[in-house]
N, C-alpha and C positions, 0 to 999 in steps of 0.2 A: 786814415786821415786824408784829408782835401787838400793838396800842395797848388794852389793856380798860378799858371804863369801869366803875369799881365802884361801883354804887348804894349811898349810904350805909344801914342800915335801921332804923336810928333816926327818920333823917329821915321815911321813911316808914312807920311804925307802923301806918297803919290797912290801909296795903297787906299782902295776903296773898302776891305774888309779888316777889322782886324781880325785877330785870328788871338785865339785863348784856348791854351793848353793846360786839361785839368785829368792831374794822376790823383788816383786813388789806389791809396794802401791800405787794405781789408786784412782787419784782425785775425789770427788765424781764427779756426773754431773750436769750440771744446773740446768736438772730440778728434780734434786733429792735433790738440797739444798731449791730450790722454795717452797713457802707454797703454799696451796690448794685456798689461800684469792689472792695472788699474783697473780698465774696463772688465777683466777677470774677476778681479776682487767687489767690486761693483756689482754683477751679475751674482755673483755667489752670495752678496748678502742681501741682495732684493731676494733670491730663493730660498735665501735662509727665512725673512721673514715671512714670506708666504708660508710656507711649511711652519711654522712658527705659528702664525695663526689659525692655520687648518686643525693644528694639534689642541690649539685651543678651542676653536667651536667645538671639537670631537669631542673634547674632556666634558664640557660646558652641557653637550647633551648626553652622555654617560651621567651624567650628573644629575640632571635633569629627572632624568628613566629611573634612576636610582631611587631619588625623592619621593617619585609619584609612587613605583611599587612598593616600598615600607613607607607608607604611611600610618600605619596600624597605630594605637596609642599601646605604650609600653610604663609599668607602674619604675618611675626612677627612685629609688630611695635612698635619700644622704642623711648626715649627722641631724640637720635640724629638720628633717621632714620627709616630704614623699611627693612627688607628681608627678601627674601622667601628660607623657610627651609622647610626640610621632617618633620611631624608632631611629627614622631618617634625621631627625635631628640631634635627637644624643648622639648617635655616631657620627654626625656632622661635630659636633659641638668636643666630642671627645680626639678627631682626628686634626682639628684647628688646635686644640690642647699639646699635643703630639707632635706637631708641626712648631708651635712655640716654643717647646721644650729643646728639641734637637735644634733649629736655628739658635737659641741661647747658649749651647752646648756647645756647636761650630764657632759662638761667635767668641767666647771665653776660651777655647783652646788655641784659635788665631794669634789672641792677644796674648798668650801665655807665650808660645811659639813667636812671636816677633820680640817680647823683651829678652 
């Protein structure tokens, strides 16, 4: 903050200049108020999420390559009927199944376990 000191100039009549004294007091800065743990923690979780993302474009083209090489049509046959899908997507479609099932299962035994 700006503190100005205002020479009165009354006071000093015989003076030809006055003279003004201005202190500035400068905020610290972030990372001067920051501990050394902080900035630690900080750093580790900006690296976390890079790695975080990397793991995901990696899955995302695993994924991809998967897609493209079964794409083959495979005969599906259920109760009411039969159709022919890319092989990559029943096993898509059955591993999203899979993944609903066990997240439901986690989320019922939670709730079991906390009452």
């Amino acid at each position: 903050m700006t503190d100005p000191e205002i020479v009165d100039p009354q006071a000093h009549a015989d003076d030809t200049v006055a003279v003004v004294a201005v202190t500035t007091t400068l905020p610290p800065s972030s990372s001067a108020t920051r501990s050394t743990t902080q900035k630690a923690q900080d750093t580790a979780r900006n690296a976390y999420r890079v790695a975080r993302m990397i793991l995901f474009v990696l899955l995302g083209f695993i994924l991809a390559l998967f897609v493209f090489r079964n794409w083959e049509d495979v005969p599906l046959d259920y109760v009411f009927g039969s159709v022919d899908l890319p092989l990559a997507i029943v096993m898509l479609i059955f591993t999203a199944i899979g993944l609903v099932m066990g997240l439901l299962l986690y989320w019922f035994l939670a709730r079991r376990a906390v009452k």
